[in-house]
N, C-alpha and C positions, 0 to 999 in steps of 0.2 A: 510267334505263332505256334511253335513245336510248345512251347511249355504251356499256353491256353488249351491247345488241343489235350496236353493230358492231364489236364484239370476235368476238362468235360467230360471227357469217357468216365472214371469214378462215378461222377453225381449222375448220370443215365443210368449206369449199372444200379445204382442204389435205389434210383427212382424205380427201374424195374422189380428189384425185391421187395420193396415195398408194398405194390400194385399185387405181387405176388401172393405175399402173407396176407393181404385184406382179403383177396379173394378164397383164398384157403379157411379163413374165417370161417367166411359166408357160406362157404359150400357144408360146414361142421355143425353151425347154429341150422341151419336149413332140415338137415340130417337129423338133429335132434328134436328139431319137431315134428317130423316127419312118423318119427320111433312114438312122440305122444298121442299124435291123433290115431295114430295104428293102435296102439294100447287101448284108447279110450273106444273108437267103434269097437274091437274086439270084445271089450263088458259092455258094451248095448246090445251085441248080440248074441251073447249069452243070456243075458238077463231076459232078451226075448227068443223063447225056443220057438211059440209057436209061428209067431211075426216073423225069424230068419227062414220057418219051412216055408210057413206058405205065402205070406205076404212081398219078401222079399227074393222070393222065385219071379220066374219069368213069366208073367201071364201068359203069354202067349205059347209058350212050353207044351211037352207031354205033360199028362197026371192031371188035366179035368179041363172044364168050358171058360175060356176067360171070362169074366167078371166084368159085369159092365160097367160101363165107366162111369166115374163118378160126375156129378153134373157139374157144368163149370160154376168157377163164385162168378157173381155178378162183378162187373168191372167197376174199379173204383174212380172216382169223381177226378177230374180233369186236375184238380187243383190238389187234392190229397195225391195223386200219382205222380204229379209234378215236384210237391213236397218229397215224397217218400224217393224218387230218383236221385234228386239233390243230395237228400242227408243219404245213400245209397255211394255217392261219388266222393261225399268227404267221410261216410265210416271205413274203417281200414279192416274189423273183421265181419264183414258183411259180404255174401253171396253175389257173385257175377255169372250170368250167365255167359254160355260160352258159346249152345247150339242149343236150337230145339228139343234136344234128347237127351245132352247131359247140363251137370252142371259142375263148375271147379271150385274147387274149396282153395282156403287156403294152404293146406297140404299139399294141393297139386294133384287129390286123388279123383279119378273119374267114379259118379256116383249117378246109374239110371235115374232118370228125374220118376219113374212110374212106382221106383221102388221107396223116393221120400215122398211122394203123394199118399201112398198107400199108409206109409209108417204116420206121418200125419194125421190120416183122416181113420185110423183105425180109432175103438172107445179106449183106449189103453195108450194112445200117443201119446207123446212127451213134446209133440209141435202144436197143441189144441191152444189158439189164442186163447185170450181172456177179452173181458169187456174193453174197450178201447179209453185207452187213458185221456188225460188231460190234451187238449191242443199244446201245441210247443211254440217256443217262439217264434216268431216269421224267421225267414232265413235272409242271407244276404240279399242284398240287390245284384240282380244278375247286371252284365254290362249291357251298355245302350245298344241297341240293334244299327244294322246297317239304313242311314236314309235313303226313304223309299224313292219311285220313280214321281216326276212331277205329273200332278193328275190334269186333267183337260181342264184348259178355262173358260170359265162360269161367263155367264151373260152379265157385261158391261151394265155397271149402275146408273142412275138418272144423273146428272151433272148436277155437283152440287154447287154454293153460291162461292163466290170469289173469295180469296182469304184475305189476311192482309198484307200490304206492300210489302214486301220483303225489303231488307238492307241493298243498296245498289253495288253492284258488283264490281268487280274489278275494270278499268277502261282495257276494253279491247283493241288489236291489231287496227291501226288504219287503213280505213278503206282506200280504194282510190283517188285518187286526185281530181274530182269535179269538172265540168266546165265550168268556164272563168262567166259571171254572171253580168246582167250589163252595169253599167258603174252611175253610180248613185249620186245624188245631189251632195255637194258640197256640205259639211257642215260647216258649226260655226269656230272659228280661232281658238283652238285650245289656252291652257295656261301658259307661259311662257319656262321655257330649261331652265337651269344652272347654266350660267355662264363659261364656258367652254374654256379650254386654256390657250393664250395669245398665240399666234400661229410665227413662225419664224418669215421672216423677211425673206421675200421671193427675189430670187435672181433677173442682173437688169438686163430688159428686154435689148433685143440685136436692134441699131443702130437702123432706121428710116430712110427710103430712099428720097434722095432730094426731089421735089414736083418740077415741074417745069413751069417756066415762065408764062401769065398770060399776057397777050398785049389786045386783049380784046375791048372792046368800046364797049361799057356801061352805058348803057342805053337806061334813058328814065323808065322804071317800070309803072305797073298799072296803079290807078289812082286807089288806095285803103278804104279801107272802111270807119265812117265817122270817129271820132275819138268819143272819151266820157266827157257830159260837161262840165266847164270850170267852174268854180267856184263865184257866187253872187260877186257881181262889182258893187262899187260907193252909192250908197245912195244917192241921187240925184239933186237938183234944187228942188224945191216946193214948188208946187203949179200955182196958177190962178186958184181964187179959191169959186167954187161952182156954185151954180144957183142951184137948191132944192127944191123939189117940185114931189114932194112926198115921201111915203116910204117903199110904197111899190117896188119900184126901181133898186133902194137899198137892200131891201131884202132879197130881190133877185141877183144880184150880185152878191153878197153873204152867201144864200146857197151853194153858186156856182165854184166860190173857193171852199167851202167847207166842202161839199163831196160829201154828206155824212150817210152812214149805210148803217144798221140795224142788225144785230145777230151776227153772220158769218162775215165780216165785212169786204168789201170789194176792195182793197185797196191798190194803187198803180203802182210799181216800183219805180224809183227814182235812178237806176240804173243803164246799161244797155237793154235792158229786157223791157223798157217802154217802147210799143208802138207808136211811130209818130217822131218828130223832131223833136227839139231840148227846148226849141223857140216856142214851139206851142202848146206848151205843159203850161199850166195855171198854178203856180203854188198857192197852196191855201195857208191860211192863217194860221205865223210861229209858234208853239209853244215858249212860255216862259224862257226867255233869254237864260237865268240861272240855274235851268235843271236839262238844257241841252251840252250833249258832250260839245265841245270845237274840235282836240287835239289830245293827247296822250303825251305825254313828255319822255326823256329817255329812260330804258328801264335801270332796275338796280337788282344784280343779283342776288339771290337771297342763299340758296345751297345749293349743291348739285348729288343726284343721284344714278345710280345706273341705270335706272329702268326708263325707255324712252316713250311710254304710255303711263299716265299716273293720272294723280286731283289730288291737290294738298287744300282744305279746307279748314276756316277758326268758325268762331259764334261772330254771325254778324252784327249782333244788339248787344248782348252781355261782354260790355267790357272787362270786365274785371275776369274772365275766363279768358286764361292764354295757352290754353291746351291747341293743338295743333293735330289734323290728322290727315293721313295719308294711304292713298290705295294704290297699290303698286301693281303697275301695267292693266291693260281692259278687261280684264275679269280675272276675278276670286272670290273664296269663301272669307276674307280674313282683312279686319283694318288696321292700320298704324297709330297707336296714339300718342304723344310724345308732351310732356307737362307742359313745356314751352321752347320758346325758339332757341335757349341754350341746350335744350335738349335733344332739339334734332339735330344741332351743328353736331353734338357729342355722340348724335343716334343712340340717343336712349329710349326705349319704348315699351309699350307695350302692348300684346295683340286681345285684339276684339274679334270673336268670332260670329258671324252675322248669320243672318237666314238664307239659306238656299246661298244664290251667286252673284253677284253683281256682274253692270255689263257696259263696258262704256265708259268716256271719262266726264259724263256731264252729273256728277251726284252733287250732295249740297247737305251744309249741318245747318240746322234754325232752333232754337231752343235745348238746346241737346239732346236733337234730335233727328238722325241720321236719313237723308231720302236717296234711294237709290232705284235704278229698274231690276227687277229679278232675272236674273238672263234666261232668255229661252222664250220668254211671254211679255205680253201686252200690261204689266200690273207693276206702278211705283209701290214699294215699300217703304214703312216708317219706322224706323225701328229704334227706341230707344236706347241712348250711349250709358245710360249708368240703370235706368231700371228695367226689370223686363218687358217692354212692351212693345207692341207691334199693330201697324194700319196696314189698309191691302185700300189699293186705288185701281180700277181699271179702265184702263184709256180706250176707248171704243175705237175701230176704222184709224188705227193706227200703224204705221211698220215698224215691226220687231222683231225680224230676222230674215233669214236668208242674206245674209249682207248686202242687204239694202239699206244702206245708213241715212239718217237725220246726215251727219255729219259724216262723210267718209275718213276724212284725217285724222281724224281723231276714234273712227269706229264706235261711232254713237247715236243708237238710238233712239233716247229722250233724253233730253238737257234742265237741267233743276235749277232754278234762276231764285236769287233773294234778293228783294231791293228794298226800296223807301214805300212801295206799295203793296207788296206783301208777297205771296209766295205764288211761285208760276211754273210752268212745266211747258219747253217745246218741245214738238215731233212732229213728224210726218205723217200727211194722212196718206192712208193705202188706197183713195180712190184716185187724185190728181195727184198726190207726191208734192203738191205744196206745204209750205209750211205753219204749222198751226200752234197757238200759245194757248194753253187753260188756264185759266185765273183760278187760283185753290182757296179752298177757306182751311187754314191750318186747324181750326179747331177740329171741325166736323171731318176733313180730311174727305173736302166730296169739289166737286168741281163746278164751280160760278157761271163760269162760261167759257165757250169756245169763239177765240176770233181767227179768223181765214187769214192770213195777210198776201193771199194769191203771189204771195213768190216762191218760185220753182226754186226745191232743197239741190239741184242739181248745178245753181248758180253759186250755193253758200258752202263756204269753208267752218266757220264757227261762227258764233254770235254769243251774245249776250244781253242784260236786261241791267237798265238802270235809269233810276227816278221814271220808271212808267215807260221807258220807250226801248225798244230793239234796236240793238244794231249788228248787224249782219256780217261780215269778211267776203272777199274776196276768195273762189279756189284755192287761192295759195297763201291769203291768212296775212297778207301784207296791206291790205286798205279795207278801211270800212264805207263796202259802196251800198247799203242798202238800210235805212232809217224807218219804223214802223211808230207812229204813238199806240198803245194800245188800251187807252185810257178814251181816246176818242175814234178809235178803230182808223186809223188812216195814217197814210204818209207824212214824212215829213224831210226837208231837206235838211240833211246830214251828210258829209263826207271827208274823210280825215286819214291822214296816213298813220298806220298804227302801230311796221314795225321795219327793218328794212333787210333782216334775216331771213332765208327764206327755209328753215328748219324745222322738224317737225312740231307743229304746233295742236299736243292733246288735249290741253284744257285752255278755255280762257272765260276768264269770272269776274264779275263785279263785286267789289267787297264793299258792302255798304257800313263796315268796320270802321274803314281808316278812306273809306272811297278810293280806291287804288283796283287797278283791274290785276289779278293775278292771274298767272300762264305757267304753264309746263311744258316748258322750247328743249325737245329732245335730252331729255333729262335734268333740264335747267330750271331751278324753281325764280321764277320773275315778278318781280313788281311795277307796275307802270304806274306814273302820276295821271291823274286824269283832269283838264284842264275845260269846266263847264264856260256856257257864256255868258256873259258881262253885259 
């Protein structure tokens, strides 16, 4: 610290002599100007004797009447006085004033302003302007001024018209939390997940306590309610043979078995849901012995899939087409098509994207040509499997939605049947909820007609269509208890056991292929023989 401190002292002192001799300079150069301007006024006023007597005396003095005064110049223009101050502040040997009454030179000497007005305006001055020269150039820009105060505002303009929608903005804070609103109708059954992964085996339940014994008397209880009826006995012997006595008689009796109805037809169900006993039902006259079902033989499985809603559909006329297709669970946008049966065992396929959504497992292929219900509406679709085309059918006083199913088990609202007489569609009507068949003309893709078959969809599990006649299920899909012709609008007696599984049962069809009813038994794809009568 002692040898920095006397480092410092030196360079201070030096810095002081330095500071010194500048200013010693200054004060020498100053001095010698001082000696020139002295010099130089002193031959101006020599050279003027009479201007130093009398001119540069004191007006106001002895030795005569001051002189009056000279009249002022007019004042110069805003803009030249503006200029002439500027170039005034950057000339460096130009006159400043100091006071009213003197003015300072550069020399520093005090000089009466009465006695440079006078030396001026005398005819012999040496200050007499000349003409006024050339304009000069503009001078700099002065700096920007201080911004002013804000001025009072103006009267509000007319509104003008709306601009355009601006970009939307960023999502703001949320608001509060609503009240909870009332809760809405049910829709309808979404698509089905991804199949979840297998849950681990649950720990076994604590051990039951034992019941106690009863030793009470079973008493007969109350009497049931009738059974279904059984099946026709043997025919009987031959009677006598009767005397005729006309046709009268014959034709009233024809009638009374035929029951035949006209347009929506009346027909009676052959099940519990007849009024009346079994004894006093009148069957009317058999259809063809070989185009009624009897019996169904045991089935044969064919593949099995995950999904426990499906339709696996072929061509039922074109045999030589072994293409196979499949819609997996009651609604989607998208079909399975698989070349042939080695390829679905191999699950090879490939996807067909359709219109809109299918709904339901009662769809059906006829010429390659895809029928299904669009979901959500009243309208079968036709949709061509290899070209692009497409039919719109609308089923009038139909249900199709709200989960009010044609079929509940199968969650189906119109069913697409292909047989030996052509192509049909069931559903439900939306005024009784009976069940209803439209006979279709495939070409025009319009509807023949509608028959009633007055049986309640609330009795039927699934059904199906083959050689011209309905036949109905049972709730639970295990007996076929209700038989329709609908070729002659009416009943007919049918009834047969169909399966003895009591498994979810989404499809069941008639293949007028190979004549084999196919089914889709909780992801089981199934073949039944189908055994007509003899």
């Amino acid at each position: 610290m002692e040898a920095a401190g006397g480092r410092a002292l030196p360079c201070l002192l030096a810095a002081l002599g330095l500071l010194s001799a500048l200013s010693a300079a200054g004060t020498l150069f100053l001095l010698a100007q001082w000696r020139e301007l002295g010099a130089a006024l002193r031959e101006l006023e020599a050279a003027r004797p009479g201007a130093a007597n009398g001119s540069l005396r004191d007006p106001g003095g002895p030795g005569g009447p001051p002189p009056p005064p000279p009249p002022p110049p007019p004042p110069p223009p805003p803009a030249a006085r503006s200029k002439r101050s500027r170039r005034g502040e950057r000339a460096r040997g130009h006159v400043r004033a100091e006071n009213d009454e003197m003015l300072m030179l550069m020399t520093y000497s005090m000089v009466p302003v009465r006695v440079m007005v006078d030396l001026c305006n005398s005819t012999k001055g040496i200050c007499l302007t000349g003409p006024p020269g050339p304009p000069g150039p503009p001078g700099l820009d002065g700096l920007p001024g201080y911004n002013g105060s804000d001025g009072v505002p103006g009267i509000p303009g007319q509104k003008g018209e709306p601009g355009i929608n601006g970009k939307r903005g960023k999502t703001g804070i949320p608001g509060p939390k609503g009240d909870q609103g009332q809760k809405g109708e049910p829709g309808e059954m979404g698509l089905p997940g991804k199949d979840g992964m297998p849950g681990g085996k649950g720990a076994r339940g604590a051990k039951g306590e034992k019941g106690d014994a009863n030793n009470d008397v079973i008493l007969e209880g109350a009497k049931g309610e009738p059974g279904p009826p059984g099946p026709p006995g043997p025919p009987g012997p031959p009677g006598p043979p009767g005397k005729r006595k006309g046709k009268g008689k014959a034709q009233l009796q024809e009638n009374i078995y035929s029951s035949k109805c006209t347009g929506e037809t009346c027909a009676v169900p052959n099940d519990d849901t007849l009024a009346g006993k079994a004894e006093d039902r009148m069957p009317g006259p058999s259809k063809k012995p070989e185009c009624v079902i009897t019996s169904v033989g045991s089935p044969v499985h064919f593949v099995s899939v995950q999904q426990t809603f499906g339709t696996w559909m072929r061509e039922p006329t074109n045999i030589s087409d072994e293409r196979i297709w499949l819609t997996m669970h009651f609604s989607g946008n998208s079909i399975k098509e698989y070349e042939n049966s080695n390829a679905l065992l191999n699950d090879s396929y490939r996807i067909i994207n359709i219109t809109g959504f299918f709904y339901g497992c009662g769809h059906a292929v006829q010429n390659n040509h895809l029928y299904y219900q669009k979901g959500g509406t009243n309208v079968i679709l036709k949709l061509g499997l290899d070209k692009a085309s497409l039919g719109t059918l609308l089923i009038e006083n139909a249900l199709y939605h709200g989960r009010n199913y044609l079929f509940s088990n199968s969650k189906t609202y119109f069913n697409v049947a292909v047989d030996e007489k052509g192509l049909w569609i069931i559903y439900a009507s939306s005024t009784d909820e009976n069940i209803i068949v439209a006979h279709i003309d495939e070409e025009t893709f319009s509807v023949i007609r509608h028959i009633n078959t007055t049986y309640p969809k609330s009795k039927a599990g699934n059904a199906f269509i083959a050689c011209g006649i309905m036949y109905v299920t049972d709730t639970k899909d295990m007996t076929v208890s209700f038989a329709f012709d609908l070729l002659k609008e009416k009943q007919i007696d049918a009834r047969f056991e169909l399966r003895s599984s009591e498994s979810v049962l989404a499809m069941l069809s008639y293949s007028l292929r190979d004549k084999n009813l196919y089914t889709w038994e909780n992801g089981s794809l199934m073949v039944y023989p189908v055994h007509f009568g003899r």
